[in-house]
Structure formats: structure tokens, C-alpha cells
VMD Tcl script that draws the C-alpha trace (Angstrom):
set ca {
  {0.00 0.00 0.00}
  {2.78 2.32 0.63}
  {4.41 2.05 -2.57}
  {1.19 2.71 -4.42}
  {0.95 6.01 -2.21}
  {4.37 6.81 -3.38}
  {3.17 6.70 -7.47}
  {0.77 9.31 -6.58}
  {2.77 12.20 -8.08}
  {3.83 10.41 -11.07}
  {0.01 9.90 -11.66}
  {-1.18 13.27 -11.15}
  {1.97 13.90 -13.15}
  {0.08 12.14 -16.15}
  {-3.49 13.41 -15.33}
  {-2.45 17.31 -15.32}
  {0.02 16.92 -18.48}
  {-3.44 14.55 -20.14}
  {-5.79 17.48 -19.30}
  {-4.01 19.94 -20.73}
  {-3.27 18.23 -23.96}
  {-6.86 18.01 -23.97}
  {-8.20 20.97 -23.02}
  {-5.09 23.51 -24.58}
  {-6.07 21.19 -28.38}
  {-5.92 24.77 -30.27}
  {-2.94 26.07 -28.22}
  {-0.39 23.09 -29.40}
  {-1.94 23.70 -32.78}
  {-0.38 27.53 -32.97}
  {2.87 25.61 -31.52}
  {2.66 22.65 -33.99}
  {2.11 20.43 -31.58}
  {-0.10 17.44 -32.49}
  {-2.39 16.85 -29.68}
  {-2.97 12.51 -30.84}
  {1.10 12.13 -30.80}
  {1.23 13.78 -27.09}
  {-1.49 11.96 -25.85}
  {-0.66 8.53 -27.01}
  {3.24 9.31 -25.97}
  {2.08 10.54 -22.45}
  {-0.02 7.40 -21.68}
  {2.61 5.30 -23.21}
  {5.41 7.24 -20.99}
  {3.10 6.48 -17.89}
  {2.59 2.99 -18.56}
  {6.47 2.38 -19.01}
  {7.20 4.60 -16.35}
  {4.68 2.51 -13.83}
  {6.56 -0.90 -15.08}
  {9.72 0.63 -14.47}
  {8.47 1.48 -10.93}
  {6.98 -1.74 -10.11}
  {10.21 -3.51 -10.90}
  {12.35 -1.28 -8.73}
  {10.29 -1.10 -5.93}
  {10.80 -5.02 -5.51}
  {14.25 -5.02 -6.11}
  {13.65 -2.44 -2.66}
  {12.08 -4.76 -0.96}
  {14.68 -7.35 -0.68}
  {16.82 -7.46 1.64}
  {20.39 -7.70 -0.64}
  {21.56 -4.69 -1.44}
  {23.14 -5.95 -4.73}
  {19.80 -6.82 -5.89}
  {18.31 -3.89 -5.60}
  {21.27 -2.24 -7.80}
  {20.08 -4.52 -10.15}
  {16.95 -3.97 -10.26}
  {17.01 0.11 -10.69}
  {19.22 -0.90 -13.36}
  {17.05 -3.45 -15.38}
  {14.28 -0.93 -14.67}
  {16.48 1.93 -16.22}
  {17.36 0.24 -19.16}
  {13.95 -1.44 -19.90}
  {12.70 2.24 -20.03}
  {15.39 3.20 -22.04}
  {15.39 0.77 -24.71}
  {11.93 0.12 -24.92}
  {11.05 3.91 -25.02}
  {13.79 4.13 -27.83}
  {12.14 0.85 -29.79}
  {8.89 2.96 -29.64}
  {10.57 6.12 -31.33}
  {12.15 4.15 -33.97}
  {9.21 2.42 -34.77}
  {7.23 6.45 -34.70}
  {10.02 7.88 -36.84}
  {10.03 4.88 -39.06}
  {6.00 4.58 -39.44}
  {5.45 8.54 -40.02}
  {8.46 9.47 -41.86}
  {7.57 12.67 -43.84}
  {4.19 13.60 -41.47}
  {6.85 13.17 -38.04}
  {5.82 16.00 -35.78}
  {8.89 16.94 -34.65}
  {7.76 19.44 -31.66}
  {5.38 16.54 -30.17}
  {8.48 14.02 -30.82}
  {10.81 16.20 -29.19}
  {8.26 17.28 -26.21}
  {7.83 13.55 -25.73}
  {11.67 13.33 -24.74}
  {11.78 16.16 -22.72}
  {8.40 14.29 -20.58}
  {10.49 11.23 -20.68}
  {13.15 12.97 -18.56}
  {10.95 14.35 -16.52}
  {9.02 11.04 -15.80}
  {12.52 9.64 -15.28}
  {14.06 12.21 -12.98}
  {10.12 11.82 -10.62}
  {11.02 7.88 -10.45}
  {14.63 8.22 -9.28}
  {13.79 10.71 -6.64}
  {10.44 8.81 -5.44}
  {12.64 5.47 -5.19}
  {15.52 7.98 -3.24}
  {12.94 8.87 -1.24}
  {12.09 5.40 -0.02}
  {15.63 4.18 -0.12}
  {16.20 6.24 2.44}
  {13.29 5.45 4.57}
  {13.70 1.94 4.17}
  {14.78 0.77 7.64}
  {18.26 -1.48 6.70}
  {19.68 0.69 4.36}
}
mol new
graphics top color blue
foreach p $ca { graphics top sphere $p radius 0.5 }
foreach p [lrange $ca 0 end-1] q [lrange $ca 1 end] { graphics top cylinder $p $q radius 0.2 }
display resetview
């Protein structure tokens, strides 16, 4: 229960940056944003992002130290190459209609998605009680 508590930013994370790619549709269009491409790339960053979490916080939860090294790192590169798999196959589906400010708005949420995880999982590093 506590490490669903500790997603909780991450999620309202995804539900403010959802309702205002809804809600702002003509803003992004001045910008040359496409508002489908964000969407789809914010739910997708979310979903990765919540794997990513899950598989950390159990590499946490054990009691070797070295296993929880390896976990953050499996989680990392998961993200990482499965995020980059997904832009490939983007870039490779939509080659002349790639919307470049969505694509590279989409990276810039990665990062952001990445740098909430590694603090959250900080956070509860350091409350864990044997580390």
C-alpha cells in the first residue's frame, strides 16, 4: 500500500500533463504540436514509467543490497530501450508527417518522468529501515 501512495505524483503527473493536452487542443496547434502524438506518448510514458516502478520497488524490498542495484538498473534500461524501440518504430512509421515538436516534447516528458522515479525510489531508499 505504501508504494502505491508513493506513485501518486507520477500519476497526477500524467493526469495534469493529459488534461491539458486536452483541453489547450488549439494552443499546441499555434505551436505545432499534435495533440494525438502527445497523448498517445504521455499514456505510453506512464505505462512504461509505472513498469519501471513496479520492478524497482521489488528489487527495494529485498533485503540484498546488490539486488536492488540490479533492479534500478534493469528498470532503467527497460525504459530506455523500450522507449527508444517505440521512437524508432514512430520515426520509421510517419516518416515525412513526423511531428517533430510533439516528438521532441515527448523526450523532454520522458526525462521528466525519469528524474520523478529516481527521486520517489531515493525517497524510499532512504526510509527503508536497513539501508
Amino acid at each position: 500500500m505504501k508504494n502505491r501512495k508513493s506513485f501518486i505524483p507520477i500519476a497526477l503527473l500524467f493526469v495534469l500533463l493529459t488534461a491539458l493536452f486536452i483541453a489547450g487542443k488549439t494552443y499546441l496547434e499555434g505551436w505545432g504540436l499534435d495533440q494525438g502524438v502527445l497523448l498517445i506518448g504521455n499514456t505510453f510514458l506512464f505505462v512504461i514509467t509505472l513498469l519501471s516502478f513496479m520492478i524497482a520497488v521489488r528489487g527495494l524490498n529485498t533485503t540484498n543490497p546488490h539486488a536492488f542495484v540490479r533492479s534500478v538498473y534493469a528498470s532503467i534500461m527497460l525504459k530506455l530501450f523500450i522507449t527508444i524501440i517505440a521512437a524508432f518504430i514512430y520515426i520509421a512509421t510517419y516518416k515525412k508527417e513526423l511531428n517533430k515538436p510533439a516528438f521532441f516534447t515527448l523526450m523532454g516528458l520522458y526525462l521528466v518522468y525519469s528524474f520523478m522515479e529516481v527521486s520517489i525510489l531515493t525517497k524510499m531508499l532512504k526510509l527503508r529501515k536497513n539501508a
